[in-house]
C-alpha positions in Angstrom: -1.1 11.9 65.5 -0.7 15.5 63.9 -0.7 18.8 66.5 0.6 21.2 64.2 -2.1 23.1 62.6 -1.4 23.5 58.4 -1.3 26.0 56.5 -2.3 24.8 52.8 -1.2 26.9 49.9 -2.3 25.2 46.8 -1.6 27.0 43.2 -3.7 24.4 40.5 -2.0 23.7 37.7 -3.4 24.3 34.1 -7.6 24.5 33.7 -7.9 21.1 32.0 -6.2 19.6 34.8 -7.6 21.1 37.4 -11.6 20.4 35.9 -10.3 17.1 35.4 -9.4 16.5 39.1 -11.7 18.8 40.8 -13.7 16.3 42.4 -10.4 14.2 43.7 -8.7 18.0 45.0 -12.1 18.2 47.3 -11.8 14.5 48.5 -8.4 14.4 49.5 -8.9 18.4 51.0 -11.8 16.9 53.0 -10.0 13.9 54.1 -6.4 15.5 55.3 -7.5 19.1 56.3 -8.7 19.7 59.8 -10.8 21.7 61.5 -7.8 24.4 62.6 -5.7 23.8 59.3 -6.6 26.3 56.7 -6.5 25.8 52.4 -5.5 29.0 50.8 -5.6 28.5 46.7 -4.0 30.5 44.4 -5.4 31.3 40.7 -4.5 28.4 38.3 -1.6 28.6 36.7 -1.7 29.1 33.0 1.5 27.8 31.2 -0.5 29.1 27.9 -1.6 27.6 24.5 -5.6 27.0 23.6 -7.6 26.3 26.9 -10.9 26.8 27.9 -10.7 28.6 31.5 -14.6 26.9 32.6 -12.9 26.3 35.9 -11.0 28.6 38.9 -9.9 28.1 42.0 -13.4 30.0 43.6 -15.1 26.4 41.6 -12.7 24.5 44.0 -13.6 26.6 47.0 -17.0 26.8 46.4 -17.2 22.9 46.5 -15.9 22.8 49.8 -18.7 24.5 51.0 -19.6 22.9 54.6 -15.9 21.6 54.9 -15.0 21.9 58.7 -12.2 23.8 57.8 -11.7 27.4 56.2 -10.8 27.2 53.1 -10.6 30.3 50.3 -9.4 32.1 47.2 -6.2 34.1 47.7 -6.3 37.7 46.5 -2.8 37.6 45.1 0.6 36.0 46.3 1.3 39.5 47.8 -2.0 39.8 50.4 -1.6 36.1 51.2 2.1 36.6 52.3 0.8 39.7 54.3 -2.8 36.9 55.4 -0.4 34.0 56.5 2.1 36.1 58.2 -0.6 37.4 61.0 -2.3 33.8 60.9 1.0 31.3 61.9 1.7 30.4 65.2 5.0 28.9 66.4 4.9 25.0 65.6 2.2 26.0 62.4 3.0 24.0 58.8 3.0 26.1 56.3 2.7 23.9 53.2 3.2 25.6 49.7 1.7 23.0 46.5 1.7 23.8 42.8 3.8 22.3 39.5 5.7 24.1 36.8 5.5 27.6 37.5 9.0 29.1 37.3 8.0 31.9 40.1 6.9 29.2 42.7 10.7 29.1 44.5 10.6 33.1 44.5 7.3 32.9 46.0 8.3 30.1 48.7 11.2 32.8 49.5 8.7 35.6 49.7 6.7 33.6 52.3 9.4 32.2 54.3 10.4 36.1 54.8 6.7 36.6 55.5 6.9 34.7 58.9 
């Protein structure tokens, strides 16, 4: 069994993608996430080219409504460091998720320093 509370950082990758698996993000959130973990999403990431941006990551928060666990939209990369940093407790998870954005190692080095 898992003691360690988690915190979930989760970046969606492209707006097709993310509309396309919106219902399966909210399953899987509902069935791993805990009361005392907590889901912090980032905006999409847009790699670029035509889209049609009819989802966010507020759509993905919004539909866990009622979700025993806190989940929400980050500000910006910046405030969440800033967020998680007074939120982690020794033996916390801090689990960063996302695909193909270049900036995502910088930004796992920018947390790390966070804590």
């Amino acid at each position: 069994s898992r003691s360690a509370r988690i915190h979930a950082i989760f970046q969606p990758h492209g707006f097709t993608q993310t509309r396309l698996l919106r219902d399966d993000y909210r399953q899987v959130f509902q069935t791993e996430l805990r009361p005392e973990d907590r889901l912090h999403l980032l905006d999409i990431y847009f790699a670029g080219g035509p889209v049609t941006r009819n989802v966010s990551s507020a759509d993905l928060v919004a539909d866990l409504a009622g979700a025993p666990f806190e989940a929400r939209v980050a500000p910006d990369r910046h405030a969440l460091c800033a967020l998680i940093a007074t939120e982690v407790e020794a033996g916390d998870l801090v689990l960063l998720m996302g695909a193909r954005d270049p900036s995502l190692g910088a930004f796992a080095r920018q947390l790390i320093a966070s804590l």
